[in-house]
N, C-alpha and C positions, 0 to 999 in steps of 0.2 A: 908950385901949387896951382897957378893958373892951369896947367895942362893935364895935372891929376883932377882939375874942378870937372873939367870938359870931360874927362876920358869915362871917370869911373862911374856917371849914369849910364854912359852908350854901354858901356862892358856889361853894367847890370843887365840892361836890357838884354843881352845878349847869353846871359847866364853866368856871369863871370863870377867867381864866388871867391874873392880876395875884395879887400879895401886899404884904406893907409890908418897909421895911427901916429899922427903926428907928435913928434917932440921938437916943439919950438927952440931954435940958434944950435940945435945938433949939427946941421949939417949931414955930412955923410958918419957921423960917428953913434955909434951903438947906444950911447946915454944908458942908461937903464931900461935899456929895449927884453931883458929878459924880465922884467917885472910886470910885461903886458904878456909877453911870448910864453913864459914859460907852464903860466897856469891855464893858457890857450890850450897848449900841445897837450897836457897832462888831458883834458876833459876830451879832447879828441882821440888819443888812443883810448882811453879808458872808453869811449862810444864804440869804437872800432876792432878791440879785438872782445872775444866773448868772458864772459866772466871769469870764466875755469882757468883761465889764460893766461900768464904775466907776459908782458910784452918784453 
């Protein structure tokens, strides 16, 4: 965490357009990471392709 503290202002600044969303004692394991991800993705294609459109 201390190295994502440091990185992820310099990145902003830079244009960087990702962040973290921490799940505390996961570790490297998935926890319930589609319950942040999934309704993410959903409002992102839904932005990106045209209405008429099922992706």
């Amino acid at each position: 965490m201390e190295k994502l503290a440091e990185k992820l202002p310099i990145a902003g600044k830079e244009g960087a357009l990702w962040a973290t969303a921490v799940q505390w004692r996961r570790r490297h394991e998935f926890g319930r990471a589609s319950n942040l991800f999934m309704p993410l993705l959903d409002r992102v294609i839904k932005q990106r392709y045209p209405h008429n459109v099922s992706p």
